[in-house]
C-alpha positions, 0 to 999 in steps of 0.5 A: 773520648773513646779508649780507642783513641787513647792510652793511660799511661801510669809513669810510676807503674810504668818504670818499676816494672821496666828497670832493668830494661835497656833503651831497645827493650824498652821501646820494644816493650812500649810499641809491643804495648800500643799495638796490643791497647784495644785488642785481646793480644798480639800474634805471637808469630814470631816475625810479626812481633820482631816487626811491630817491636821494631827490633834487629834480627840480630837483636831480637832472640835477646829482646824476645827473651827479656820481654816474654816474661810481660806476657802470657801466650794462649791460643796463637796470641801473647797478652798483657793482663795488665793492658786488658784490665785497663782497656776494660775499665777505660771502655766502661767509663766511657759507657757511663760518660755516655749514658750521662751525656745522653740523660742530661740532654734528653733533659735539657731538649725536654725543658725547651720541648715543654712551655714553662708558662703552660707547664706551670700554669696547668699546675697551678691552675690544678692545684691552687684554683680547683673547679670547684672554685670556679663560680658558673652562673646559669644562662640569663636571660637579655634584659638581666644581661644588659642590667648586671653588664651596667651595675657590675665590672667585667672580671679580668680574663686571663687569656693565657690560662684560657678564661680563668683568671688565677687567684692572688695565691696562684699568681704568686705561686707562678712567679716563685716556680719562675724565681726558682727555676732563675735560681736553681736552674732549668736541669733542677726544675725539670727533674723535680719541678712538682716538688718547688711548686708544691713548697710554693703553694704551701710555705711561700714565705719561706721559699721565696727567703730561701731562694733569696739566701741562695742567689745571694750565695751564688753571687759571692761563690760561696756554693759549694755543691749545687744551687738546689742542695744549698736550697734544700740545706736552707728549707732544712735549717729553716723547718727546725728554727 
């Protein structure tokens, strides 16, 4: 919510310093203090503050007297320091919950943006199938064709890795990618998704128990930071086993 909007109220601050205040000084003070919220001061025109304090005439000399002591007068304007340096922290905090916002849905519109078959399987197929395991056989010729058609089995194609099928390996690599992301979440894989796939490709064993420990723990409420701090904690505790 924007600081213009609102004010923060400290009620122990508030009445040590107002004390000896009486009720119509008091609520002065607090209309002087809500007019001031969001501005460098108030118009130290003397009607003008007797307005916005909501006072009497006939009461105002007295309350002017008691109240001016709360504020510093420079260039036409009576100020609150303690006002300024509260409307300044709240405005930065309010620029940084805004910068925070903004990074994790630019996160999230990037995770629906990318396919996550196509962004693991490029992956995958890039680092567990290099080409240079790919075996290519030179063109032949029509009767080799029809005799190696009849003695051998067609491979499998894989259409969804455009005609190269993944070897054993990659395909349990790509499903342990998916088991993570279930189990640690979109945000996670799409800040740090290269560093699950490599822990797939080179200690599945491990991760896939790792993720299993840690859906267990999401599922008893025993995670007391994120789901991908406990699995590093795991991975950790596992290395030095």
């Amino acid at each position: 919510m924007k600081p213009d909007s609102w004010m923060p109220l400290y009620i122990g601050d508030w009445l040590k310093d107002t004390q000896h205040l009486d009720a119509t000084t008091n609520g002065a003070y607090w209309f002087l203090i809500m007019a001031h919220w969001g501005k460098h001061g108030v118009s130290s025109d003397d009607e003008h503050l007797r307005q916005i304090a909501r006072v009497r005439e006939i009461d105002w000399a007295r309350v002017k007297g008691t109240l001016q002591p709360f504020f510093v007068e420079l260039d036409g304007l009576w100020i609150n320091r303690r006002c300024v340096e509260e409307y300044e922290s709240a405005t930065s905090a309010y620029r940084r919950n805004c910068e925070r916002t903004a990074a994790a849905n630019a996160a999230r519109n990037d995770e629906r943006n990318v396919s996550r078959n196509g962004d693991v399987t490029s992956y995958v197929t890039k680092h567990v199938n290099p080409p240079s395991t790919y075996h290519v056989n030179p063109p032949l010729t029509s009767r080799q064709s029809q005799s190696q058609s009849q003695s051998q089995p067609q491979p499998h194609i894989n259409n969804e890795l455009g005609g190269i099928a993944l070897t054993k390996a990659g395909k349990r690599t790509m499903e342990l990618v998916r088991l993570c992301e279930d189990v640690l979440g979109k945000v996670e894989m799409a800040a740090n998704r290269g560093r699950w796939v490599d822990r797939a490709m080179k200690s599945p064993d491990r991760l896939e128990r790792v993720l299993a420990e840690v859906k267990g723990m999401k599922l008893e409420h025993k995670i007391k930071t994120t789901a991908a701090r406990a699995a590093e904690d795991l991975l950790k505790r596992f290395k030095t086993a």
